[in-house]
C-alpha positions in Angstrom: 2.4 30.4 16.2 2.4 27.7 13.9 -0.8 26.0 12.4 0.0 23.0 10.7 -2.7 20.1 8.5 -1.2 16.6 8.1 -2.6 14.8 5.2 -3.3 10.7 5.1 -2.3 10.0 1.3 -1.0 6.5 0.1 2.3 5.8 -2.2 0.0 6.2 -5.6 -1.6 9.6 -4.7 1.5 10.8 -3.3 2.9 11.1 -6.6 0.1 13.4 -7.7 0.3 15.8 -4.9 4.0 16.5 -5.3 3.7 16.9 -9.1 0.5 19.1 -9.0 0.6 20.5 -5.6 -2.4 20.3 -4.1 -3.8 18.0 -1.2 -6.8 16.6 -0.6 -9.6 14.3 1.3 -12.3 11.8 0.5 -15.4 11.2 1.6 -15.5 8.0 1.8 -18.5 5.6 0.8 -22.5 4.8 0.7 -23.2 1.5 2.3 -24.0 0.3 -1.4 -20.5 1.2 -2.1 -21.0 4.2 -4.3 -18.4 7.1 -3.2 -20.3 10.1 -1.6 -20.7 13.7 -3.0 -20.1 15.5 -0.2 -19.0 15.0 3.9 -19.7 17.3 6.2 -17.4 16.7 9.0 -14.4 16.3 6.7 -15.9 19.6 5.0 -15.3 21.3 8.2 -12.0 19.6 8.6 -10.6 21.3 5.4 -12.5 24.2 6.0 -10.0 25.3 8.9 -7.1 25.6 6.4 -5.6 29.3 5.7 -3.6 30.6 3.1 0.1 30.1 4.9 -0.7 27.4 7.0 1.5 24.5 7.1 1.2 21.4 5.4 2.6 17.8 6.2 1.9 14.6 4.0 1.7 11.2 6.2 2.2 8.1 3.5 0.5 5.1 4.8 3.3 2.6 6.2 6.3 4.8 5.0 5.8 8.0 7.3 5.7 12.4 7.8 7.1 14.6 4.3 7.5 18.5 4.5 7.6 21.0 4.9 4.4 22.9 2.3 2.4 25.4 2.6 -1.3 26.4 1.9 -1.5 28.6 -1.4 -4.8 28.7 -2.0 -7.4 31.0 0.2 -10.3 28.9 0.1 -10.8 25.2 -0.3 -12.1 23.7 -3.7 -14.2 21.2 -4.5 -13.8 18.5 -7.3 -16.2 16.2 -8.4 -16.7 13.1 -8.7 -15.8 12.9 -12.1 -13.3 15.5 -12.2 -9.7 16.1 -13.2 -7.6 13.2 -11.8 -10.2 11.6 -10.0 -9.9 8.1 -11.8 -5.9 8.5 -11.7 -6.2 9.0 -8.0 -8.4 5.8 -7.9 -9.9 7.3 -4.8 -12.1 10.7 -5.7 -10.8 13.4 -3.8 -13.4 15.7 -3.9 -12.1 18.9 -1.0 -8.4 20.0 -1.7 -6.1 22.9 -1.4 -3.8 24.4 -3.3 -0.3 23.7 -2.1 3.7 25.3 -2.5 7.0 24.0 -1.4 8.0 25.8 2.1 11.3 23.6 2.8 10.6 20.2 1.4 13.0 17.6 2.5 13.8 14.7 0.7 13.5 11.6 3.7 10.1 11.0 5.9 9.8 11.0 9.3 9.1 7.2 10.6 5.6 7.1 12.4 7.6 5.4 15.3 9.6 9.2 15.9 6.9 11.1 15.1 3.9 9.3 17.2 5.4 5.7 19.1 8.8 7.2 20.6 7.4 8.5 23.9 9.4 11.3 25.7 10.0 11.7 29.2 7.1 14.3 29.9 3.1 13.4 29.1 2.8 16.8 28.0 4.9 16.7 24.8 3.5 13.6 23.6 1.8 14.7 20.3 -1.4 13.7 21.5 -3.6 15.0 18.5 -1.2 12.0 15.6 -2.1 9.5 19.3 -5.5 10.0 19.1 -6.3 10.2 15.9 -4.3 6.8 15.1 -6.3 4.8 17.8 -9.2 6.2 17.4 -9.3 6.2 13.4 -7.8 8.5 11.0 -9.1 11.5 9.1 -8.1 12.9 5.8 -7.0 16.1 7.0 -5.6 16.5 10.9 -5.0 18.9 13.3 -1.9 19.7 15.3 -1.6 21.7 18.6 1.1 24.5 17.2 3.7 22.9 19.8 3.2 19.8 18.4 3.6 20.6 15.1 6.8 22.6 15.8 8.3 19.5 16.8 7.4 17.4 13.7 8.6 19.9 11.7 12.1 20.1 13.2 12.2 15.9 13.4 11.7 16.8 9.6 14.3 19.3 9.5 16.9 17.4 11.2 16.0 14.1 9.5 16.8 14.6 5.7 18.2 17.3 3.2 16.4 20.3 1.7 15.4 19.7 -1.7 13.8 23.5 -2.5 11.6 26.1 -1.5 10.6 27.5 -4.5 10.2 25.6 -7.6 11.3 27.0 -11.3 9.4 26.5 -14.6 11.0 23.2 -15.5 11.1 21.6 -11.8 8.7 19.2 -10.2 8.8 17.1 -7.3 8.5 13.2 -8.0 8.1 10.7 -5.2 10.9 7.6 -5.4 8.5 4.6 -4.3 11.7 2.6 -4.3 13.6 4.9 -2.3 10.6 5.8 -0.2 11.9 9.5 -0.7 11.5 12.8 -2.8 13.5 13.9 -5.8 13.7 17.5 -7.4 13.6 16.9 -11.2 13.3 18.9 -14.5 10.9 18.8 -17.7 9.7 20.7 -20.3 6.3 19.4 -19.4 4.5 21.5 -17.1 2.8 20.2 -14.5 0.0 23.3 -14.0 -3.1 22.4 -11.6 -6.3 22.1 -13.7 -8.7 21.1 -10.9 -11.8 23.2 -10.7 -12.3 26.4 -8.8 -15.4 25.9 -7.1 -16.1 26.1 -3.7 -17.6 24.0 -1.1 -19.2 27.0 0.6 -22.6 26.4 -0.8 -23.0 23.2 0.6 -23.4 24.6 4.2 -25.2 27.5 3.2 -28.3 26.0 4.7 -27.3 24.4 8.2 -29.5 21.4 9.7 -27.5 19.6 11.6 -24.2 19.7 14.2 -21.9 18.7 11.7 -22.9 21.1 9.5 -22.5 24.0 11.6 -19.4 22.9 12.3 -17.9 23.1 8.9 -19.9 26.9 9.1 -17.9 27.6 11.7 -14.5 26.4 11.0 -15.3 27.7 7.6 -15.7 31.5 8.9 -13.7 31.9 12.1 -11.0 34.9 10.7 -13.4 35.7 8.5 -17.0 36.5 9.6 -17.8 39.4 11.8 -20.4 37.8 13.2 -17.6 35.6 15.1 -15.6 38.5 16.0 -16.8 38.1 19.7 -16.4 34.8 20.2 -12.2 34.8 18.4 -11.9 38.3 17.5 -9.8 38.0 13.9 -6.5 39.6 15.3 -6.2 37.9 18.0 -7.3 34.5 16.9 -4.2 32.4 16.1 -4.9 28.8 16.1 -8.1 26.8 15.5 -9.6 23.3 15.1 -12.3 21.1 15.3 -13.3 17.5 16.6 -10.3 18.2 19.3 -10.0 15.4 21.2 -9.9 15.5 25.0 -9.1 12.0 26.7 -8.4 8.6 25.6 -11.9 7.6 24.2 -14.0 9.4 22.1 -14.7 12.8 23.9 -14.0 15.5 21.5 -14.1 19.6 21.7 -16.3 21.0 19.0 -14.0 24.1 18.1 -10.9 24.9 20.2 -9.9 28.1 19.4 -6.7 30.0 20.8 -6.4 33.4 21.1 -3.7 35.8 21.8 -4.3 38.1 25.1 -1.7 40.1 25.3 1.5 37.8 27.0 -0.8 34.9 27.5 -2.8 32.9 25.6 -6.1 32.4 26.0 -8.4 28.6 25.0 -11.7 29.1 24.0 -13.9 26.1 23.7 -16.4 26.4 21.7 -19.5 23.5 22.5 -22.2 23.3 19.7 -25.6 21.7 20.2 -28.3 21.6 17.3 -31.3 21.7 19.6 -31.2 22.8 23.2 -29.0 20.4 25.7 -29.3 18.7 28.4 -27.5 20.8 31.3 -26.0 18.3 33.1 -24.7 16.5 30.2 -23.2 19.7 29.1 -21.7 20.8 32.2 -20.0 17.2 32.5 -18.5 17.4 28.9 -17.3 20.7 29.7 -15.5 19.6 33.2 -13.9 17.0 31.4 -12.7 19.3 28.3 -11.3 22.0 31.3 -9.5 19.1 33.2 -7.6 17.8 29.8 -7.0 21.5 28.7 -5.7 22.2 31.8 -3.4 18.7 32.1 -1.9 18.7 28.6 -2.4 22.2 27.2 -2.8 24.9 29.3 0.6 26.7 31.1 1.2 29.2 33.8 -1.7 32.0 33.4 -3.4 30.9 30.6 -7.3 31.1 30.8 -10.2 28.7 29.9 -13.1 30.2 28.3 -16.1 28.1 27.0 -19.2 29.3 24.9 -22.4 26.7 24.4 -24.1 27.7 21.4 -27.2 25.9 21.2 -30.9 26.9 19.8 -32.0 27.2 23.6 -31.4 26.8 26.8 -33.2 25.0 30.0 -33.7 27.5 32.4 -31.6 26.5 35.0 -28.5 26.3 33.1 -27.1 30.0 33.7 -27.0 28.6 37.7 -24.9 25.3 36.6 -22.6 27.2 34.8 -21.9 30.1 37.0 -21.5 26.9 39.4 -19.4 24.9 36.9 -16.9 28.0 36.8 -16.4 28.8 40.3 -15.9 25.0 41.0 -13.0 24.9 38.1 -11.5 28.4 38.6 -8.7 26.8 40.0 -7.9 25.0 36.7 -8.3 28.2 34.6 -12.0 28.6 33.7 -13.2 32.1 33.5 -16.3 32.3 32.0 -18.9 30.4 30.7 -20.9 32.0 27.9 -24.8 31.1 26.7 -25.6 31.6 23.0 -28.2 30.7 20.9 -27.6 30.3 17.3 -30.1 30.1 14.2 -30.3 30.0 10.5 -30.8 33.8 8.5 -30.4 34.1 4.9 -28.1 31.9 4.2 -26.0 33.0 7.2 -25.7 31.9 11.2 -26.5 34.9 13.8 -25.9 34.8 17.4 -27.2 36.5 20.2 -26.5 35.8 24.2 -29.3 33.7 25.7 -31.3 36.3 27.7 -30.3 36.6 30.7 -29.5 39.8 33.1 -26.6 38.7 35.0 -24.8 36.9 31.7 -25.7 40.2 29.3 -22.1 41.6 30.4 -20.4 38.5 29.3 -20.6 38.7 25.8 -19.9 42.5 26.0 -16.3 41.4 27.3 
């Protein structure tokens, strides 16, 4: 299954991903204009890059290059004043390592990739929609169908340059052109970023955000999330899913392989404890869209709030909530409270008799 990252980058930084291979994200700026240290939520967004995983650069106002791949296992962090930061002009301070896959020397307009509707709702690529009207993000998501298909628009649109680069070879970006060239020199072009890591700044989590980033940051890797998107099983993940045409978003959508069918699992994470009925409406809404645009034949819906408590009547709306949507593929509705232990985030099933079972399956 393919898991793919798209990239926002302009014509100037372009240049400097190609020739050093890496990509990378902002975090914008303080309101007295000073750029910011650190982001949490585009922290988590970087955080759900693998070593493998696909990687697609979208330059403002020229449109989609490919095909690279992830090459580094953990994101780094860079910065302020770090290597290339006042070249870049913009301090991208989370970045991965990158490597040729198939890189292909024309873009793929925004109009094919995004405005060109096809014939069926469903294979609209709803996560490039959504996150052009509703404002952009360094580093995106794309559902793996979706991301099949911008691949192959690559594919199909320009020539392959190379997959794998010698000594002497770098990759320059053609401003004029508005494409990519394969060229030689006996200047290398070697990464000199640093090899920190971003981990430590979620390593005490306070707020929503921030155990997002925790979590997108240790799905795959964590025991402790085993239950929830057991490691070899779990083959796609994102946060700040979107879910409808205005601003509702899924936490952490997680897919996992069950055998011949798939299996979403929606993962809904409160700091404090929730409101029920709040939380059993998001969750209607995140079933109905799931099951409009993503899910197909037997796929299943599972869904696990993860909260610091729960109001007591909540195991009755949600046992309520699931027989309602059953129809549209809900299965199971799971109750877990999360909190902060050395350094680390521990669940445990909200205590209940009848919902003990449930995290047992």
């Amino acid at each position: 299954m393919c898991r793919c990252h798209v990239f926002v980058v302009n014509e100037k930084t372009f240049s400097y991903h190609l020739k050093y291979l890496f990509a990378g994200t902002t975090a914008g700026k303080t309101t007295a204009g000073n750029y910011k240290e650190r982001h949490y939520g585009l922290l988590a967004d970087i955080a759900r890059t693998r070593k493998g995983d696909k990687v697609v650069f979208y330059v403002e106002q020229v449109g989609f290059f490919g095909i690279f791949e992830i090459d580094s296992d953990y994101p780094l962090y860079e910065p302020l004043d770090g290597w290339l930061q006042k070249e870049l002009d913009i301090p991208l301070i989370y970045r991965v390592r990158i490597r040729p896959a198939e890189v292909y020397d024309k873009p793929v307009s925004e109009w094919e990739a995004i405005d060109k509707l096809p014939e069926k709702s469903r294979d609209i690529r709803w996560s490039l929609l959504y996150r052009k009207l509703a404002g952009k993000r360094g580093c995106s998501y794309m559902f793996p169908h979706e991301a099949e298909g911008l691949l192959s628009l690559i594919r199909n649109k320009g020539r392959v340059l190379t997959c794998q680069l010698s000594e002497k070879e770098f990759l320059c970006y053609e401003e004029k052109e508005k494409s990519i060239s394969l060229k030689e020199s006996n200047e290398r072009f070697d990464y000199k970023g640093s090899n920190d890591s971003p981990n430590d700044q979620i390593a005490s989590v306070k707020t929503e955000c921030e155990l997002q980033a925790w979590f997108c940051w240790n799905l795959g890797r964590n025991e402790t999330l085993d239950r929830i998107a057991p490691r070899d099983s779990l083959v796609w993940f994102a946060n700040e899913v979107y879910a409808g045409s205005g601003n509702q978003k899924m936490d952490i959508l997680c897919i996992v392989s069950r055998g011949d069918t798939r299996e979403y699992r929606v993962l809904e994470l409160k700091k404090d404890k929730p409101e029920t009925e709040k939380l059993v409406e998001q969750t209607r809404r995140y079933v109905w869209w799931l099951n409009s645009y993503q899910r197909v034949g037997d796929e299943k819906i599972r869904v696990y709030w993860i909260a610091r408590g729960f109001e007591q009547d909540s195991f009755d709306h949600a046992n309520r909530l699931k027989e309602e949507e059953r129809q549209n593929g809900l299965i199971g509705i799971h109750m877990l409270k999360w909190k902060q232990e050395n350094g680390n985030v521990s669940l445990a099933p909200f205590e209940d008799y009848s919902q003990k079972t449930l995290w047992e399956k």
